[in-house]
N, C-alpha and C positions, 0 to 999 in steps of 0.2 A: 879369672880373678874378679873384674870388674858384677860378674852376673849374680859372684858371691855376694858381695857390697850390698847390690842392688835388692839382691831379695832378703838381706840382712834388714836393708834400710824400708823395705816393704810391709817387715814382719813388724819394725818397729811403730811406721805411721797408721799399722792396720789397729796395733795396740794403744796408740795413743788414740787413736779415734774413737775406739769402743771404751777406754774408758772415760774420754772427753763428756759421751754422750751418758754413760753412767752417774756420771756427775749433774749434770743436766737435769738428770732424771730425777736425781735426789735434789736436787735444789728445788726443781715444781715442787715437788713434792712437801719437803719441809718447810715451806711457802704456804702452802695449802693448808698444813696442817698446825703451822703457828696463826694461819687466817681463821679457822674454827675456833683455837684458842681467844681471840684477839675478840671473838663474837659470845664470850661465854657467860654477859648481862642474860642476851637474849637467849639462849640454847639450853642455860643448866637453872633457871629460877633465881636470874639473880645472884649468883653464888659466885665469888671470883675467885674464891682457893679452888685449886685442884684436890682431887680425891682419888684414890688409887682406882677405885673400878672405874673411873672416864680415863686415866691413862690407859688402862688395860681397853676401853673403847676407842681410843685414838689409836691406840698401836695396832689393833683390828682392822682398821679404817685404811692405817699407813699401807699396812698388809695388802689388802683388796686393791688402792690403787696402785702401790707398784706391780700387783699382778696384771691390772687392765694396760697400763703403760710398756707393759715388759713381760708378757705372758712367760720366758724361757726364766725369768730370774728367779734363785729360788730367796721366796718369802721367807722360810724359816730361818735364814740368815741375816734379817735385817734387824738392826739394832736401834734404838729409840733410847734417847736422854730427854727429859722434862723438867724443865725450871723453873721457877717464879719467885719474884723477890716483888716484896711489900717494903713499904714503909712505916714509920712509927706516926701517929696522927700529932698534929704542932697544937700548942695550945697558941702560942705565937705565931701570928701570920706575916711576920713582917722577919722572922726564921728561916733563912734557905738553907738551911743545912738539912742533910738529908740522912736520917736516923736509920737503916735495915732493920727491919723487924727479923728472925730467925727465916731463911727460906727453907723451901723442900728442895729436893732430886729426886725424882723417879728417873730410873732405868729400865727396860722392857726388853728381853733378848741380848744381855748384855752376860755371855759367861766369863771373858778375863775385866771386866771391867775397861775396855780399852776405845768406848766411843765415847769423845771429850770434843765440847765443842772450843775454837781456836782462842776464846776468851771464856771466864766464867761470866754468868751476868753478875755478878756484883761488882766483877770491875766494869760492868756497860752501866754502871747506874745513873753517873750523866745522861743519858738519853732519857729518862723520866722527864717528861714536862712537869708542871703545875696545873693540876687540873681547874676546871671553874669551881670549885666549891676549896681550891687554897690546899688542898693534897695534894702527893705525889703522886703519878699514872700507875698504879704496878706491871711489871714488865715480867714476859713470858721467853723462855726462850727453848725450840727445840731443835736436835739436833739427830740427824739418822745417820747410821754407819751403815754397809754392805760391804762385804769382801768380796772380789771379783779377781778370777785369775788373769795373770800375763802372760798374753803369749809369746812377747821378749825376752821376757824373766825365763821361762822355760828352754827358750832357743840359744840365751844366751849360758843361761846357769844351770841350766837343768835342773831346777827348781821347781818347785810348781806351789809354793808357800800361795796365801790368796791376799793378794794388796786388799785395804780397807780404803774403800771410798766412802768419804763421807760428807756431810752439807748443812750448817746450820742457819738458823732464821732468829730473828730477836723482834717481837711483838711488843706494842703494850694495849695493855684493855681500853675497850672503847667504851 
């Protein structure tokens, strides 16, 4: 009885660990890959909107490095959300209120629609400083899912549905 517990309780820390470090993995990750964003004065001409084909480059990019990180995981399952919120320019500088101009969303690998980062950023809009030229910072925010199986879930439920790990980052341009 007790060897039952034990390897029950074995099966579970072996599962919490692999996907501890799965998380992990996405967190470098979408760290990374909101730090590209966060550089995108210097990397795109100047340009601070995103554009669909640098998401579909970034989701490329996300791709390659969770392959170098994780050669067994497969890539085709990872999922990418892309945000950015602007603001409206003040004619008033002495105006802290803070206008949203319309953002975007891209998704990338996303078929039920189901990698949503734990806030949207327009409720992070707080985190905008005021820049030196008396604007708001615009803020980036992205967000990767993977589904990864349990091997608890299986032992326990005889299920084998795939848990979605995921990990988001909130940038703003520099």
């Amino acid at each position: 009885m007790i060897s039952i517990v034990l390897v029950i309780f074995m099966f579970f820390l072996a599962d919490l660990v692999l996907r501890q470090a799965t998380v992990g993995k996405l967190d470098r990750l979408s760290y990374s890959i909101a730090g590209v964003l966060r550089e995108r004065v210097q990397l795109y001409s100047s340009s601070e909107e995103l554009k669909k084909h640098e998401i579909e480059q970034i989701y490329r990019l996300a791709q390659r490095m969770l392959n170098d990180m994780n050669p067994e995981a497969d890539t085709s399952q990872l999922k990418i959300q892309v945000e950015q919120l602007f603001f409206a320019p003040r004619a008033d500088l002495t105006d802290d209120s803070k206008h949203l101009l319309p953002g975007n969303t891209w998704m990338m690998g996303v078929k039920d629609n189901d990698c949503h980062p734990p806030k949207a950023l327009t409720e992070l809009k707080e985190l905008s400083p005021r820049g030196s030229y008396g604007r708001w910072v615009p803020l980036y925010q992205v967000t990767l899912c993977l589904p990864t199986n349990s091997w608890f879930k299986q032992l326990t439920q005889g299920k084998n549905d795939p848990l979605l790990m995921s990990s988001s980052s909130t940038v703003m341009l520099r």
